[in-house]
VOGU-3710 file (C-alpha; in Angstrom, 3 decimals, decimal comma):
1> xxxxxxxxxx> 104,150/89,787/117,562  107,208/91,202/119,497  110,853/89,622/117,932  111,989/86,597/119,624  115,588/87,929/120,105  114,674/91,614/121,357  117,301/94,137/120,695  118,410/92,417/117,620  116,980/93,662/114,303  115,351/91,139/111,972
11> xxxxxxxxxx> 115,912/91,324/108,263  113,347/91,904/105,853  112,522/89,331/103,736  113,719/91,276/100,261  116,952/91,627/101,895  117,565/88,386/103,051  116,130/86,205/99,831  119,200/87,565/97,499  122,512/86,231/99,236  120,275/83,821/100,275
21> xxxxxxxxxx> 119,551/82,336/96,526  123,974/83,444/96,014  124,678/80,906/98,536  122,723/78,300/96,727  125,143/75,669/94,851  124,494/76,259/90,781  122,954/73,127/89,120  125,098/72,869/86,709  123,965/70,033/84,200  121,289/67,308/84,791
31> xxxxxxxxxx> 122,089/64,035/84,129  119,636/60,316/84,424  120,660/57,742/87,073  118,751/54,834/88,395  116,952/55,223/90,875  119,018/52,976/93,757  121,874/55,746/92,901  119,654/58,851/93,461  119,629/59,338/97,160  120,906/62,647/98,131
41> xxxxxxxxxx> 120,517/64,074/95,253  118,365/66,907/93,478  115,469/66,433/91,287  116,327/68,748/87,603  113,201/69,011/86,612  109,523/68,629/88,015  108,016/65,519/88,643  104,313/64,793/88,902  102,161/61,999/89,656  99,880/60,318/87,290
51> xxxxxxxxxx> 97,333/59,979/89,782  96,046/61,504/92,275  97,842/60,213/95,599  95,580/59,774/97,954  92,499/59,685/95,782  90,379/61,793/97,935  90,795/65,295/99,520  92,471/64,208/102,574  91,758/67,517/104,635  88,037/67,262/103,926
61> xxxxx> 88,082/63,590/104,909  89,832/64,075/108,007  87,581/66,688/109,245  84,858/63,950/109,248  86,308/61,785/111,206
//
């Protein structure tokens, strides 16, 4: 696939990750806050669900119908 912008060299991806991940803010600490005060920010650690949300393969199901 030709470049959208012709003329202008794109950068590979291992060049462009690293000041990428540099201009990332540093996570400095994590802290707990109730939920209502969470909005906008970051997650510090990973969060999974208990259950499986839908309960069924949606992809499969929606190829059926």
């Amino acid at each position: 696939m030709p470049p959208s912008h012709p003329g202008k060299p794109l950068t590979p991806i291992e060049a462009a990750i690293p000041p990428l991940l540099q201009s990332l803010p540093q996570m400095l600490e994590v802290e707990a806050v109730p939920m209502e005060q969470a909005l906008g920010r970051i997650v510090g650690s990973d969060v999974a669900a208990p259950i499986n949300v839908p309960p069924h393969a949606t992809a499969r199901w929606m190829a059926m119908h």
